[in-house]
SESE-537615 format. One record per residue: residue in three letters; x, y, z of N, C-alpha, C in turn. Coordinates in steps of 0.05 Angstrom, whole numbers, plus 5000, padded with zeros to 4 digits. Example, Ala and Ser with C-alpha at 12.3 -4.5 7.8 and 13.67 -1.06 7.14 Angstrom:
# residues 2
ALA526448865156524649105156526449345156/SER525749555142527349795143525850015157/
***
This chain:
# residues 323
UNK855443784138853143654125853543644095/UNK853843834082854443944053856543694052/UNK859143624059861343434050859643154053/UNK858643114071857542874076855642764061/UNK853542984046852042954029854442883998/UNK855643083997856442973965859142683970/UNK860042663997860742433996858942143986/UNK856642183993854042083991853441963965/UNK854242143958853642253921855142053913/UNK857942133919859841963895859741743901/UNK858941593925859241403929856541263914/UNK855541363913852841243897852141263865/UNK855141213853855741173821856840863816/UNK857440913788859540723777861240683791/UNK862040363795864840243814867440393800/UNK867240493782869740623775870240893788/UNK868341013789868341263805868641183844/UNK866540963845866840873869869340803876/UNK870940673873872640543887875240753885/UNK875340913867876841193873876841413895/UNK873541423893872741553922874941423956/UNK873641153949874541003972877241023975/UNK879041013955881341023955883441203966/UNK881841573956883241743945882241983973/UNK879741913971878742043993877942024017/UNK877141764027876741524050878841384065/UNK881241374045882341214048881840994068/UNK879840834050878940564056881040364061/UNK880040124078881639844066882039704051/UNK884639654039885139534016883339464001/UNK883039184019881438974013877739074001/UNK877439204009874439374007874339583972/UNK876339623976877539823956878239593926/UNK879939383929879939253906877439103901/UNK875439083917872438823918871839063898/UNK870539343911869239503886870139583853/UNK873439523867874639643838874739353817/UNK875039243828874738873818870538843792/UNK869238973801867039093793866639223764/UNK868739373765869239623747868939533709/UNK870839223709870539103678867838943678/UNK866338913700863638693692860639003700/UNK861139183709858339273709859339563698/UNK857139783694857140063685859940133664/UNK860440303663862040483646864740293632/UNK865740093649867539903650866339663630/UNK864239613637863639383619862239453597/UNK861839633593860139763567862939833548/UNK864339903556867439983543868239723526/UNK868539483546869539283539868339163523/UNK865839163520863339083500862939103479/UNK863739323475863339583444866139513435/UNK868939403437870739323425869639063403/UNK870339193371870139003359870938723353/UNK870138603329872438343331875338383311/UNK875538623301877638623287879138813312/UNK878938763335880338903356880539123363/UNK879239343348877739633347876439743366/UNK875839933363873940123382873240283354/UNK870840283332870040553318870940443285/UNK872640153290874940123270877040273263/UNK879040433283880440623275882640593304/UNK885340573303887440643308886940933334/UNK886641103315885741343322884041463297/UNK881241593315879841723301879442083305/UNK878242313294877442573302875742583324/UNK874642373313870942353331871542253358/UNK874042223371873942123398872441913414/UNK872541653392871641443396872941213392/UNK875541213386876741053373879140793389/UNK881040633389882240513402883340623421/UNK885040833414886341023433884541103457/UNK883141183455880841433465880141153488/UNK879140873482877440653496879840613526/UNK882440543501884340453527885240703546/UNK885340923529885041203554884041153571/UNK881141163571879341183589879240853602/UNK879840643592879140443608881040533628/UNK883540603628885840653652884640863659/UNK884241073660882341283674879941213695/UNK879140903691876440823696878440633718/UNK880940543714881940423735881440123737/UNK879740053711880239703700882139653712/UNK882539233718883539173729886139013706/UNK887739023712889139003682890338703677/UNK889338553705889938243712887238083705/UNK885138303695882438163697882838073670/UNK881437743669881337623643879337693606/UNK878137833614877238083595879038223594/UNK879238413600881538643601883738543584/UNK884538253595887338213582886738023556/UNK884737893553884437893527883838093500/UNK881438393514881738613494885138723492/UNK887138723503889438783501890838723483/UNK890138383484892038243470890438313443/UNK888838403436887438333403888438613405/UNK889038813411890039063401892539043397/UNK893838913412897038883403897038733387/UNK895538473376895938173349893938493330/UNK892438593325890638613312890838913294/UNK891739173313890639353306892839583304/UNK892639683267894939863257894340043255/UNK896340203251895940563250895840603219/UNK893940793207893240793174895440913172/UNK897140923153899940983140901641053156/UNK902240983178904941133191905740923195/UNK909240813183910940703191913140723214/UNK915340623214916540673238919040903223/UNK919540913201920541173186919741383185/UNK916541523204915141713206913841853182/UNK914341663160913141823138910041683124/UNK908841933122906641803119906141623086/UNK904141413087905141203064901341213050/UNK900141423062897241443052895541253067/UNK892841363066891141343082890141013083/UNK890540823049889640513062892640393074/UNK895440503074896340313075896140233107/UNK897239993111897039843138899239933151/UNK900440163165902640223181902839943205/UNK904340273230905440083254903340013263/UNK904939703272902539553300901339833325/UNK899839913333898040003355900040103374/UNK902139903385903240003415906340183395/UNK906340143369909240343362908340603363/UNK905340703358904840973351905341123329/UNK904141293317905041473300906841713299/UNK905741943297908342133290907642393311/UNK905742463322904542703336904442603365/UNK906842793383906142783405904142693421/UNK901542843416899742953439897542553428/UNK898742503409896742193408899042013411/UNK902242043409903641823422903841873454/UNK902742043467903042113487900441933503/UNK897841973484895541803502895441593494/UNK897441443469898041183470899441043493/UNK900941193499903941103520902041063542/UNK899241253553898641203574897241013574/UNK895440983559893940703557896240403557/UNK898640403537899940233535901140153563/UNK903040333570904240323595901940123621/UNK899640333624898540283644897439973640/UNK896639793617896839513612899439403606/UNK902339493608905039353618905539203576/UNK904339433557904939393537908639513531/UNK909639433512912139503497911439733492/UNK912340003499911440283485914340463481/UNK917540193492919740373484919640533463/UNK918740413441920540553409917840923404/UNK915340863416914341093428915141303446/UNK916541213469918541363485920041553472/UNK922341323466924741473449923841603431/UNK921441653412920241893398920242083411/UNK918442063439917342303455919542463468/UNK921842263468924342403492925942583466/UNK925442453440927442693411925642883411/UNK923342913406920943133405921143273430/UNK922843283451921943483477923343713460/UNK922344033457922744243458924744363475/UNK925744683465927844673485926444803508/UNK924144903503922645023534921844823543/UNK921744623541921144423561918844263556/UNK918344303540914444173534914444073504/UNK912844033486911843903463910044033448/UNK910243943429907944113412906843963388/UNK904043883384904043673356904143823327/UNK905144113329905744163302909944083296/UNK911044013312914244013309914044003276/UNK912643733274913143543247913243933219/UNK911644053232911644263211912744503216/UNK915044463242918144623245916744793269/UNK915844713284914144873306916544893333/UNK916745103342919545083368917345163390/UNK915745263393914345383414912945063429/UNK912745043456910944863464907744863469/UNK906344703469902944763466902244583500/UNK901344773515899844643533898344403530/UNK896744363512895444053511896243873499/UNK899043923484900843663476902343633507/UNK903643823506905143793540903343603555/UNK901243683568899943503585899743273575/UNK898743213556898842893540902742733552/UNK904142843541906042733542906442703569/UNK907542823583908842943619906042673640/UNK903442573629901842393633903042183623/UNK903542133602905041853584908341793605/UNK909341963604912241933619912341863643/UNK909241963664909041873693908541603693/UNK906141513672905041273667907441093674/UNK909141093648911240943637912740873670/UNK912941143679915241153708913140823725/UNK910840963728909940743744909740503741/UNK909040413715909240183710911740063703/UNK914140153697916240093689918540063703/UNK918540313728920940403743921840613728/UNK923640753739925041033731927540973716/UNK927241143696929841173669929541413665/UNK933441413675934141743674932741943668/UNK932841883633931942023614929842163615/UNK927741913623925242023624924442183639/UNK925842203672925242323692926642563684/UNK928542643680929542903670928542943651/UNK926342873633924242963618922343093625/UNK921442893640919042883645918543293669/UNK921343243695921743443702921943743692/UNK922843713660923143913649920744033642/UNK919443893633916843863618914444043640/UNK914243943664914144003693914244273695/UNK916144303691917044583696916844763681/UNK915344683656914344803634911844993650/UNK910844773661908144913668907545083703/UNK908945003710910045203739911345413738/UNK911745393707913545673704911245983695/UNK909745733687906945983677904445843700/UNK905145773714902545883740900445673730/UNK901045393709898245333697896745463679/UNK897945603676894545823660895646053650/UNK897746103654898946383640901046343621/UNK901446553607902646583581905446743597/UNK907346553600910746603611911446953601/UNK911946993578912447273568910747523570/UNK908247443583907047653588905447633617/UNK905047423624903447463648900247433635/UNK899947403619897147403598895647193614/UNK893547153625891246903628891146783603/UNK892446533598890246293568887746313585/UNK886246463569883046393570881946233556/UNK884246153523882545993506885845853491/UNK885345643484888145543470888645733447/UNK890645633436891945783412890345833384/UNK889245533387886045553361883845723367/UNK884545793401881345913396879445823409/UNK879445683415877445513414876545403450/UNK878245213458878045053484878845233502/UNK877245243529878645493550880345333571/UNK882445363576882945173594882845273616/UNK881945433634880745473658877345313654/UNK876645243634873545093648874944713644/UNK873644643674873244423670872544213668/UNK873943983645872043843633873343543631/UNK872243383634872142973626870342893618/UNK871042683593874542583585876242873580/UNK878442933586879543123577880743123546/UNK881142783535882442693512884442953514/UNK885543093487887143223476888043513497/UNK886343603508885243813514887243863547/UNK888343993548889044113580887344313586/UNK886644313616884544573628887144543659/UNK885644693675887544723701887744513723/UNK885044403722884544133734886243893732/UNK886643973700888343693689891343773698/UNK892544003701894444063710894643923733/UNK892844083751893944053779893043693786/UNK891643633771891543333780894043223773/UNK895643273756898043153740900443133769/UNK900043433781902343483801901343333819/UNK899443233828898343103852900142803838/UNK899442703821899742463818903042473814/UNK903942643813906942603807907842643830/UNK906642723858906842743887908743043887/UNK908043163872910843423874909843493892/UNK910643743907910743953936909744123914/UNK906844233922906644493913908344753918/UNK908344923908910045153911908545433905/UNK909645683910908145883908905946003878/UNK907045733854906345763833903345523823/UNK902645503850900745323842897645443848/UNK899045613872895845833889893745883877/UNK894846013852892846243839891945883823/UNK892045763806890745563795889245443829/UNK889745343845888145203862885745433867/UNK886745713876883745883881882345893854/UNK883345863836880645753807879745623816/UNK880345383823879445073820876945073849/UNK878245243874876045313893874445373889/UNK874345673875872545873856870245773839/UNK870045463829868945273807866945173832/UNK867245203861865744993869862945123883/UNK861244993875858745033879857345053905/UNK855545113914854545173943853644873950/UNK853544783934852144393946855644233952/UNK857344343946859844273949860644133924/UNK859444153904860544003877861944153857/UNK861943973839864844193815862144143790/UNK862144273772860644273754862944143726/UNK861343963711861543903680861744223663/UNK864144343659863544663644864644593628/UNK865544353611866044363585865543993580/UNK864643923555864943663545864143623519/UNK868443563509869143593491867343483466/UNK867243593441865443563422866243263408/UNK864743153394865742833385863542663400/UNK865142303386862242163397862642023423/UNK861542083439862441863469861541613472/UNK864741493469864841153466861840973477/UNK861241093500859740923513857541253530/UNK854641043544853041183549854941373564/UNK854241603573855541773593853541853606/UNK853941893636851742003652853142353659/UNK855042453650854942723657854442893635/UNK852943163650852043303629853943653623/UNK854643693610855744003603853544143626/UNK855644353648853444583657852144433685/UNK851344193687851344013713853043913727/UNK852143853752854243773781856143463759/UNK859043383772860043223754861243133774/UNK860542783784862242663807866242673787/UNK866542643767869142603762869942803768/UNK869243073757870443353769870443423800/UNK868043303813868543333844870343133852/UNK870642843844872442733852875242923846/UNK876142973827879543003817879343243825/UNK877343453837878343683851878443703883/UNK876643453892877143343919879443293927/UNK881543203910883242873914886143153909/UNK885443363891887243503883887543753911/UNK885343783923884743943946886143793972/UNK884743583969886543353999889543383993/UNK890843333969893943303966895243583970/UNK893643873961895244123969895044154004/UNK893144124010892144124048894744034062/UNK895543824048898243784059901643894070/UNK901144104052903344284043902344504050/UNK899544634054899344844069898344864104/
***
């Protein structure tokens, strides 16, 4: 009764959430599955996105902003939202970000040239991992040029296997929430692109960055991350948009989508992710990140959250498999 009720639930949101459901958890028919997702750029969360893009091809007027409102952040989440990328909106906001919209001082020499000048076009990226990483995914997933971004991300891999957006200031250690950014950008790229060597022996390394610590643990000691390195973000609570931020959710959704075989190093993160779920059968909103949200949002910090029940559903169906 409990599953059937919050099936209930998700089905009774935004077509972006909907037609995921159908997809991921139903596995509906095609045909039924693209009608709702076809939906997604003309009503709720999808067309409010597309709306709020300016005419100088913006989101906020900014390349990338702090405030988590900005170009980057829109085309994140429009691919997150599962826009249709053949739809004729869609591919016109595309095209005005690639004719239109530059990065404030970063050239393709990586050095910065100050805050008015007019750097690279939008799809070259700047200099920091963990935002060429959620460029690549937005780029990739609309079938933009994001090589000369690549070949950044593939010289920046670390020798443990992961990324970090301090390198630029001699950093060797890897940071969990640049890693996730990137090891997302490199799957993207795989799917939309096909497989290059490089990347997949990247991307694998990178992988194995985080199976080596269980998701959530500190490799040299066995330590729980309760809170990132600043302090600050816990990545055992979880939270969407995730933007910058890794929690354990975002992990294990990462391995689902990359179809890996779980292994004995995934357990203890999935009994978190069990542990999160509520007696009505839902996952709760336990973090949402600070900044301004592009568009209305209907979830609240501390309340039931169809995106978190969806991607812990979908992440639950894909381990069931393997055990």
């Amino acid at each position: 009764m409990i599953q059937e009720e919050v099936m209930s639930w998700l089905l009774d949101s935004d077509p972006s959430i909907k037609w995921q459901v159908m997809r991921d958890l139903m596995d509906a028919p095609e045909p039924d599955v693209a009608a709702v997702r076809s939906r997604v750029s003309v009503e709720g969360y999808g067309a409010n996105l597309l709306a709020s893009q300016r005419e100088d091809g913006t989101w906020a007027g900014e390349a990338w902003n702090p405030t988590l409102d900005s170009t980057m952040h829109a085309l994140w989440l429009l691919q997150e939202l599962g826009v249709d990328q053949n739809n004729h909106a869609v591919k016109k906001a595309i095209q005005k970000v690639k004719e239109q919209v530059h990065w404030r001082g970063w050239d393709r020499d990586g050095e910065w040239h100050g805050f008015d000048h007019v750097g690279n076009p939008y799809f070259l990226g700047e200099v920091e991992p963990c935002i060429n990483g959620q460029v690549v995914v937005g780029g990739a997933y609309f079938g933009q040029d994001v090589e000369w971004i690549m070949d950044r991300l593939l010289r920046d891999q670390l020798a443990d296997g992961g990324w970090n957006c301090e390198i630029e200031y001699g950093s060797t250690r890897s940071s969990f929430n640049t890693t996730i950014c990137v090891l997302e950008a490199l799957l993207q790229y795989e799917k939309t692109f096909g497989k290059r060597p490089e990347v997949t022996e990247a991307r694998l390394k990178g992988q194995e960055y985080f199976l080596e610590r269980h998701l959530m643990r500190r490799k040299s000691t066995g330590e729980l991350l309760q809170v990132d390195r600043r302090g600050s973000e816990s990545f055992t609570d979880l939270a969407f948009p995730p933007w910058w931020h890794y929690d354990v959710l975002r992990g294990l959704d990462y391995l689902r989508k990359a179809g890996v075989e779980p292994d004995i190093r995934v357990e203890e993160a999935i009994k978190l992710l069990q542990s999160k779920r509520r007696l009505d059968g839902r996952w709760p909103l336990e973090r949402l990140h600070g900044g301004k949200m592009l568009i209305p949002w209907d979830e609240v910090e501390g309340q039931p959250s169809r995106w978190n029940t969806l991607r812990a559903l979908r992440v639950l169906k894909w381990y069931s498999k393997y055990v």
